[in-house]
Gaussian input, Z-matrix of N, CA and C with variables (Angstrom, degrees):
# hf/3-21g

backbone

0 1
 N
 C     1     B1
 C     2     B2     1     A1
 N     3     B3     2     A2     1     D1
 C     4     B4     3     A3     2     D2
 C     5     B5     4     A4     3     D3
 N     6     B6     5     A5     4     D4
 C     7     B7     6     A6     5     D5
 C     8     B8     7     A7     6     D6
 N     9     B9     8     A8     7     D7
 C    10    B10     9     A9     8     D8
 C    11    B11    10    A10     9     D9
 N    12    B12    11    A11    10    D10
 C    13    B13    12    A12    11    D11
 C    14    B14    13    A13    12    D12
 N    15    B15    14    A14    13    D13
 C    16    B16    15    A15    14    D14
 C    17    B17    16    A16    15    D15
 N    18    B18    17    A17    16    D16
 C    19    B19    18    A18    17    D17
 C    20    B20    19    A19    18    D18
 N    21    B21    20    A20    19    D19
 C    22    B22    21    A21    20    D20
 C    23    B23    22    A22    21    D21
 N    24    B24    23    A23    22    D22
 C    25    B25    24    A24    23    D23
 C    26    B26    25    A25    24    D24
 N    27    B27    26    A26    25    D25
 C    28    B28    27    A27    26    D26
 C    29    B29    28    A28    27    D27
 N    30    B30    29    A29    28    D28
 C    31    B31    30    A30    29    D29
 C    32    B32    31    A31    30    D30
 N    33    B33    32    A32    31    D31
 C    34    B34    33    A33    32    D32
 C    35    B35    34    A34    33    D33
 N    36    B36    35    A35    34    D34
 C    37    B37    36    A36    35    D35
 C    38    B38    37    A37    36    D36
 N    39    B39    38    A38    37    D37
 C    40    B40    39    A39    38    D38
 C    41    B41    40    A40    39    D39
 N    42    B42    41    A41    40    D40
 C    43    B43    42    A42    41    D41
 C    44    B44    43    A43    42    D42
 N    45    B45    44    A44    43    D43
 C    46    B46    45    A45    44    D44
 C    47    B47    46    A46    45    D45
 N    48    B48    47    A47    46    D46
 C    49    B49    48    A48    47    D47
 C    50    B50    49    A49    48    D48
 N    51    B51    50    A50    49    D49
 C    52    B52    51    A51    50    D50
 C    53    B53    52    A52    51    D51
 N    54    B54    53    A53    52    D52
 C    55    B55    54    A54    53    D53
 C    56    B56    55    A55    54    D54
 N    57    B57    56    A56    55    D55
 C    58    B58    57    A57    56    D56
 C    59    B59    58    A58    57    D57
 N    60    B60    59    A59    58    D58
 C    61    B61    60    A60    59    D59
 C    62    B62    61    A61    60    D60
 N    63    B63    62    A62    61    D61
 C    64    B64    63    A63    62    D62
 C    65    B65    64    A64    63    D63
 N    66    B66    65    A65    64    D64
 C    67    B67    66    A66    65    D65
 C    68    B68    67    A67    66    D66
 N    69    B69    68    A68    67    D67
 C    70    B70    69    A69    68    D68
 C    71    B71    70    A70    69    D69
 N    72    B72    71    A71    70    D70
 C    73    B73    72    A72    71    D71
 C    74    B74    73    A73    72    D72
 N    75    B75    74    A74    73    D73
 C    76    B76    75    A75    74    D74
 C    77    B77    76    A76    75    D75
 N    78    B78    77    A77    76    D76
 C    79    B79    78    A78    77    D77
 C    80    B80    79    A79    78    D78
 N    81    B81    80    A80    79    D79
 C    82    B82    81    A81    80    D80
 C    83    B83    82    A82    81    D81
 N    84    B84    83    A83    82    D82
 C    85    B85    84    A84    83    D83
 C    86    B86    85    A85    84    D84
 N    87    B87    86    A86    85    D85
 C    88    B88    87    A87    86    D86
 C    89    B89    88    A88    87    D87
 N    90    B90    89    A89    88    D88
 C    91    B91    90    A90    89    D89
 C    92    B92    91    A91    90    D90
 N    93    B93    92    A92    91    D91
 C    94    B94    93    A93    92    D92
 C    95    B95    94    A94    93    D93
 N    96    B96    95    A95    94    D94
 C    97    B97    96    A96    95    D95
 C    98    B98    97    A97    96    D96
 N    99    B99    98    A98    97    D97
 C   100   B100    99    A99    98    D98
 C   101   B101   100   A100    99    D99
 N   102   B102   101   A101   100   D100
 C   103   B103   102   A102   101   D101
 C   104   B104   103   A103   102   D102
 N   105   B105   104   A104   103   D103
 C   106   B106   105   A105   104   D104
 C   107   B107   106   A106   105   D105
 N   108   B108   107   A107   106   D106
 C   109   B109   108   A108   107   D107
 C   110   B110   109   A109   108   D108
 N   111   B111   110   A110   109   D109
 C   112   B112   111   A111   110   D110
 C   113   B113   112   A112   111   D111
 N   114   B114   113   A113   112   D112
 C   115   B115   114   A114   113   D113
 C   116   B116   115   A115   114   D114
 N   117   B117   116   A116   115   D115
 C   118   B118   117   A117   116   D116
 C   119   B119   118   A118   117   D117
 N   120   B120   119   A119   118   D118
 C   121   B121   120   A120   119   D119
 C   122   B122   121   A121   120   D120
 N   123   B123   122   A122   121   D121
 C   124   B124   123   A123   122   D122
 C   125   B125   124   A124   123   D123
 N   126   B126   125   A125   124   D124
 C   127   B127   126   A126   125   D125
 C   128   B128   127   A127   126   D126
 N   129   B129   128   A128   127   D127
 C   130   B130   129   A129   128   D128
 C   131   B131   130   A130   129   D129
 N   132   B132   131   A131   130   D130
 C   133   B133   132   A132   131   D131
 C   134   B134   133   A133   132   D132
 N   135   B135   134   A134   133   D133
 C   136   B136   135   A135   134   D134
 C   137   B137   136   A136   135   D135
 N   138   B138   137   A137   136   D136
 C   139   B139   138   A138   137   D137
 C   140   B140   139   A139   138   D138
 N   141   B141   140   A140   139   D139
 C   142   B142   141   A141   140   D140
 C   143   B143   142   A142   141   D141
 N   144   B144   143   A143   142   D142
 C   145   B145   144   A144   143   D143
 C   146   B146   145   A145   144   D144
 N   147   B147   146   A146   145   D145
 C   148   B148   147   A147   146   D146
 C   149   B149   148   A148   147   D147
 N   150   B150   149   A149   148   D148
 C   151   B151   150   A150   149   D149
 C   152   B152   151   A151   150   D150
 N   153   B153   152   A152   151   D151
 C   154   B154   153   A153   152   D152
 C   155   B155   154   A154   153   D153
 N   156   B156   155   A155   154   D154
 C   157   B157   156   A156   155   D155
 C   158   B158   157   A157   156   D156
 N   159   B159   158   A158   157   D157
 C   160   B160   159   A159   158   D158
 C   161   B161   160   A160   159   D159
 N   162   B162   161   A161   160   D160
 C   163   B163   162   A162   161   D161
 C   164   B164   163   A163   162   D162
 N   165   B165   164   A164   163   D163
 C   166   B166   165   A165   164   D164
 C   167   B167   166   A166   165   D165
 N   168   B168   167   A167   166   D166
 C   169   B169   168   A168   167   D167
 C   170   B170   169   A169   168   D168
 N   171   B171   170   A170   169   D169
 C   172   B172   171   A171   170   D170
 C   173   B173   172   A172   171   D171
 N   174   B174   173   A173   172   D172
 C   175   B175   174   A174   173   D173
 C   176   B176   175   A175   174   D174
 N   177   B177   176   A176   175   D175
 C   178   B178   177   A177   176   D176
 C   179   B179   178   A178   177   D177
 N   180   B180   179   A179   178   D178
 C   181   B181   180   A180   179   D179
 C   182   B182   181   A181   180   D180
 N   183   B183   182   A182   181   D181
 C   184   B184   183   A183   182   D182
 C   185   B185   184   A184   183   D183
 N   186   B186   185   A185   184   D184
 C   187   B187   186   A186   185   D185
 C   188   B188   187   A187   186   D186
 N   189   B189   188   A188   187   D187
 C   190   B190   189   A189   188   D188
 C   191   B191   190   A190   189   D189
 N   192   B192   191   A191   190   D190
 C   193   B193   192   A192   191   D191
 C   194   B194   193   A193   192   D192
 N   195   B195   194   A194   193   D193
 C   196   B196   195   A195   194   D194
 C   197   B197   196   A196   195   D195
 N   198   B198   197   A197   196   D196
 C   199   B199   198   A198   197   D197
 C   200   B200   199   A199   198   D198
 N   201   B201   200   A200   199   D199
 C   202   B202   201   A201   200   D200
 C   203   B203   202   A202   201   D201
 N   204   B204   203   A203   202   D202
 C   205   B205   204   A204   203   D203
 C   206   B206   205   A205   204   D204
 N   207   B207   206   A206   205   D205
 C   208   B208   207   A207   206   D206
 C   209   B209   208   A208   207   D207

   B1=1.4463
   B2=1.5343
   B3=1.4764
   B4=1.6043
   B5=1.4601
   B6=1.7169
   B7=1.1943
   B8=1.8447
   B9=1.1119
   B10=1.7682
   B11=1.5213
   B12=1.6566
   B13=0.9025
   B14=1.5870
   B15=1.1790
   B16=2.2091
   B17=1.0112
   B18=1.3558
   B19=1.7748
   B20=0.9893
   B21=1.5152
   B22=1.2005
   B23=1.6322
   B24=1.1960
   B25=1.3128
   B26=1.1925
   B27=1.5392
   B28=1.2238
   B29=2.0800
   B30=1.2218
   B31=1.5871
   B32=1.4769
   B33=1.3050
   B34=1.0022
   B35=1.7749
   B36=1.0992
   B37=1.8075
   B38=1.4959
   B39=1.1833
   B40=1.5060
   B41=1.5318
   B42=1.2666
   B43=1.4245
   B44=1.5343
   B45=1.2798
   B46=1.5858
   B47=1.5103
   B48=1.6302
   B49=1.1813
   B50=1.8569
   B51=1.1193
   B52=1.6511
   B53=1.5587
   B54=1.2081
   B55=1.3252
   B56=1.2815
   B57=1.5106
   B58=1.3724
   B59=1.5446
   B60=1.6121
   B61=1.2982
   B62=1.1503
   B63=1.3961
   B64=1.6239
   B65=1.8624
   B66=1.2225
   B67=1.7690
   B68=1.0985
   B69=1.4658
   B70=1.3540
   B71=1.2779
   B72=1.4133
   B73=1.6902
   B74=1.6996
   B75=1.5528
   B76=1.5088
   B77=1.7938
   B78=1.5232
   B79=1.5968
   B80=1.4702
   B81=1.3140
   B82=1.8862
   B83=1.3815
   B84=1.7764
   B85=1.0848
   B86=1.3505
   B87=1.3526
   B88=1.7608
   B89=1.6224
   B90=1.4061
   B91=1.2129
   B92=1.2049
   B93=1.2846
   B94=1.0111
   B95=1.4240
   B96=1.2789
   B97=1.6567
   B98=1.1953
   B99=1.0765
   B100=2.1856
   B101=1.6839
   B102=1.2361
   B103=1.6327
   B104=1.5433
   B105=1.5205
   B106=1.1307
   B107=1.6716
   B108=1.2626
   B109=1.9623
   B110=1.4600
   B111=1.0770
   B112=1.6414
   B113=1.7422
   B114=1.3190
   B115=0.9151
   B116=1.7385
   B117=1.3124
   B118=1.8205
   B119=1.5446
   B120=1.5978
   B121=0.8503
   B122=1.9339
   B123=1.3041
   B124=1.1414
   B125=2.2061
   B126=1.1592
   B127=1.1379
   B128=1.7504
   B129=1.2072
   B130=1.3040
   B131=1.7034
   B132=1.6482
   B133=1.4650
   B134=1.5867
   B135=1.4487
   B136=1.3188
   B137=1.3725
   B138=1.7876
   B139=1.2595
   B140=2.2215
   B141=1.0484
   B142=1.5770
   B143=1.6829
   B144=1.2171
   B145=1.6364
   B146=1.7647
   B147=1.4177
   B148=1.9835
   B149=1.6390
   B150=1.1160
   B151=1.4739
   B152=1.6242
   B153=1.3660
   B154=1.4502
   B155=1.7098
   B156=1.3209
   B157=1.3833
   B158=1.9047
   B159=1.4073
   B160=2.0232
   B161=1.4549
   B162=1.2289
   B163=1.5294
   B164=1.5903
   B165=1.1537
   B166=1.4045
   B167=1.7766
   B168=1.4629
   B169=1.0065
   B170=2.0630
   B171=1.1385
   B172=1.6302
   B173=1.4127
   B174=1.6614
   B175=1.1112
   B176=1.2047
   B177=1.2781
   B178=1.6699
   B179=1.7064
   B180=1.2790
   B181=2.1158
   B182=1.7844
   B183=1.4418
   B184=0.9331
   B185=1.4727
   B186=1.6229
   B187=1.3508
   B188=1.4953
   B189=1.4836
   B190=1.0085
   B191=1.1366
   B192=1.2998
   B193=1.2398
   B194=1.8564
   B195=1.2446
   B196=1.6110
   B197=1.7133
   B198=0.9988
   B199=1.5011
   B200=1.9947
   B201=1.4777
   B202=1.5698
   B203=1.6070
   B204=1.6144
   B205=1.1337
   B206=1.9448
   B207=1.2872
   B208=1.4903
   B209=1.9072
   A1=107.90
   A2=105.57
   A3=102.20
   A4=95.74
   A5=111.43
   A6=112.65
   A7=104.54
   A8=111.80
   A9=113.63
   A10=116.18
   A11=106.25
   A12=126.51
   A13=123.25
   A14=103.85
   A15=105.82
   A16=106.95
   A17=117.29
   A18=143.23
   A19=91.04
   A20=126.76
   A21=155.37
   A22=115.52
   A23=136.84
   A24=129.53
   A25=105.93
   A26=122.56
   A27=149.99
   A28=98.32
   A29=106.90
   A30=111.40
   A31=111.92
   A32=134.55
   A33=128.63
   A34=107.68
   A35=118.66
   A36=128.55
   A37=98.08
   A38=113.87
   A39=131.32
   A40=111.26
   A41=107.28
   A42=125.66
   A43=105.70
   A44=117.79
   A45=135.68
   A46=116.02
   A47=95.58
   A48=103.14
   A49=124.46
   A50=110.23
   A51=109.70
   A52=111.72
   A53=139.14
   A54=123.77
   A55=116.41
   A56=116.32
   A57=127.29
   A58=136.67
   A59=85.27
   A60=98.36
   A61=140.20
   A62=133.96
   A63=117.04
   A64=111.72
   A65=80.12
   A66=107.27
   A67=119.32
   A68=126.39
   A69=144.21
   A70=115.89
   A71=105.14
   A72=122.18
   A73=108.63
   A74=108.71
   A75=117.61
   A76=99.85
   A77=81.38
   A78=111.19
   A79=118.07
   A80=85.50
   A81=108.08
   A82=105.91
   A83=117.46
   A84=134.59
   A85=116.70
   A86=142.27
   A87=120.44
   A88=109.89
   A89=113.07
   A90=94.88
   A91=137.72
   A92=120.18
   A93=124.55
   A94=125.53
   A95=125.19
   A96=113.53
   A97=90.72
   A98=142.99
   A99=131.56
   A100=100.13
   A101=107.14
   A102=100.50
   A103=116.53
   A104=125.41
   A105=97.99
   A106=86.72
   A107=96.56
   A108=105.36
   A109=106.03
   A110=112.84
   A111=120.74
   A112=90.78
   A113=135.78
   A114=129.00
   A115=130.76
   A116=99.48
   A117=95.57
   A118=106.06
   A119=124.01
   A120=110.71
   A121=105.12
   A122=128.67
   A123=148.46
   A124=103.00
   A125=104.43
   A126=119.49
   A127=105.47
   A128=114.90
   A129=128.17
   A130=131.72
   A131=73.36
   A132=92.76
   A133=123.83
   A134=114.56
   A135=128.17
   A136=117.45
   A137=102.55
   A138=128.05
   A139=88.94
   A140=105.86
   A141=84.12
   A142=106.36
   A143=101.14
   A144=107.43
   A145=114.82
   A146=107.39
   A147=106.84
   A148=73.71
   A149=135.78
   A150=150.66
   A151=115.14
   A152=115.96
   A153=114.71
   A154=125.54
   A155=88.46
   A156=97.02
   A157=97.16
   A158=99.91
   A159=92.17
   A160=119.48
   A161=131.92
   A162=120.61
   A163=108.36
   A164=121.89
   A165=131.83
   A166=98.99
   A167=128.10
   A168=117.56
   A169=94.67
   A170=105.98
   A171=108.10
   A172=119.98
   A173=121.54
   A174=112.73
   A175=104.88
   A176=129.65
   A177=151.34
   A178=98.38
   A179=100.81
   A180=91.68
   A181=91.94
   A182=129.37
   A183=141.66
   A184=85.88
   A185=129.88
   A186=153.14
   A187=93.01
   A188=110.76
   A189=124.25
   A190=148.00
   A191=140.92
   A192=126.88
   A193=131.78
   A194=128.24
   A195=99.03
   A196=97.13
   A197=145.63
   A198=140.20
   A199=105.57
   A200=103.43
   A201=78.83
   A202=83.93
   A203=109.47
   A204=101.89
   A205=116.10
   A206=100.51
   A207=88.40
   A208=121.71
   D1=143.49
   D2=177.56
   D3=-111.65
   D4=166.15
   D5=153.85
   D6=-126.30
   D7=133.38
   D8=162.42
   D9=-75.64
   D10=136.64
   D11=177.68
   D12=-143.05
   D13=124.72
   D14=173.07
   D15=-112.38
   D16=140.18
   D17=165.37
   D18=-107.13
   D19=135.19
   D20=-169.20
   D21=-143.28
   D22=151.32
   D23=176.69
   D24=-161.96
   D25=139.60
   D26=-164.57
   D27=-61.01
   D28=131.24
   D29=176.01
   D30=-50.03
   D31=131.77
   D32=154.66
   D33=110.67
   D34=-8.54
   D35=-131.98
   D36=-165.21
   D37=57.77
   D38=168.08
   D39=-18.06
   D40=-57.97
   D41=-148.43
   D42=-108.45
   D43=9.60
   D44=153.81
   D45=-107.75
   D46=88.44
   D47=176.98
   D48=-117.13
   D49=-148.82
   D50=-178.08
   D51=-146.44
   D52=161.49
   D53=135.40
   D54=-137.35
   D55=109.19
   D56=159.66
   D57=-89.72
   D58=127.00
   D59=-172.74
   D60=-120.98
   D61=137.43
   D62=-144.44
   D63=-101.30
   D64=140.81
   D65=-177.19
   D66=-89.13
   D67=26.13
   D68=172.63
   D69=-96.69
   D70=-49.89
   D71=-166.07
   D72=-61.89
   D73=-152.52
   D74=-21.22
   D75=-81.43
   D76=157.53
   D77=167.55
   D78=-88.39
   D79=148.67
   D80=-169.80
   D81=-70.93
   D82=-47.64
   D83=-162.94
   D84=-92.51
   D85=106.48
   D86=174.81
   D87=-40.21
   D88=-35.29
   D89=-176.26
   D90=-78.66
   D91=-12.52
   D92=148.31
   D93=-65.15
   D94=-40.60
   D95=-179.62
   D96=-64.21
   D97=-65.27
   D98=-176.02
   D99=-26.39
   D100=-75.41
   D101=-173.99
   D102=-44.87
   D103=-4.94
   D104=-159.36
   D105=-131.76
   D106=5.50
   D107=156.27
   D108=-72.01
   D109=-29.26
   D110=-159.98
   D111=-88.06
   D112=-40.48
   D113=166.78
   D114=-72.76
   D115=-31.07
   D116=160.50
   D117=-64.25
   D118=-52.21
   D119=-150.81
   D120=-64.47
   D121=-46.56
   D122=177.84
   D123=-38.34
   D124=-53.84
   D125=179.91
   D126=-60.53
   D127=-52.72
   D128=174.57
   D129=-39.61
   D130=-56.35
   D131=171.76
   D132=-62.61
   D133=-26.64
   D134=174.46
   D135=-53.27
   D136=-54.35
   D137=-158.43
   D138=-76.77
   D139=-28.75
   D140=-163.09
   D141=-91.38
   D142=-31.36
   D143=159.32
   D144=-47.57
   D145=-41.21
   D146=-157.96
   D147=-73.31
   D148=-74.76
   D149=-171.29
   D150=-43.54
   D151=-6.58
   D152=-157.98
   D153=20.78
   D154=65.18
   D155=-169.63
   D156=-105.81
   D157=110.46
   D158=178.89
   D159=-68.23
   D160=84.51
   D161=178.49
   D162=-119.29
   D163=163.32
   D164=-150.25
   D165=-143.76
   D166=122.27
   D167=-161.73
   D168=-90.20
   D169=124.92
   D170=167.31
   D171=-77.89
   D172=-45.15
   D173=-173.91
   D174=-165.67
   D175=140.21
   D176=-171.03
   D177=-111.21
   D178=167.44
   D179=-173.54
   D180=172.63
   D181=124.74
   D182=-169.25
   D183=-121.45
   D184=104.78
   D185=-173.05
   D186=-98.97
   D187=139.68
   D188=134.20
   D189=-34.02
   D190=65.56
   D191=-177.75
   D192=-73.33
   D193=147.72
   D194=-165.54
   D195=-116.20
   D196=169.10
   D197=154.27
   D198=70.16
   D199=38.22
   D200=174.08
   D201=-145.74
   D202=150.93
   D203=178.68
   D204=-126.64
   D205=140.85
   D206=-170.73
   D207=-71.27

């Protein structure tokens, strides 16, 4: 099982960061948690633009999860 996850951090401010994590999962398939990085991230981007909020995505990561079932 995967779960998707983005670290994100505020422009300018390394060390002001985030980690969002999705409440959909987890997924069976890696490939699917990838596709659905592409969809947080897309969604994200909306939300920080309406908000003018500057954040910069650092890193996406489809983790392993062990013992949970979707």
């Amino acid at each position: 099982m995967f779960k998707a996850i983005i670290i994100a951090c505020v422009i300018g401010s390394p060390d002001n960061c985030m980690q969002i994590s999705d409440t959909y999962g987890p997924y069976p398939l890696e490939g699917r948690c990838r596709t659905r990085l592409e969809e947080m991230q897309y969604k994200l981007k909306g939300v920080w633009e309406e908000y003018n909020m500057p954040f910069e995505v650092r890193q996406t990561s489809c983790t392993v999860v062990v013992g949970e079932a979707t």
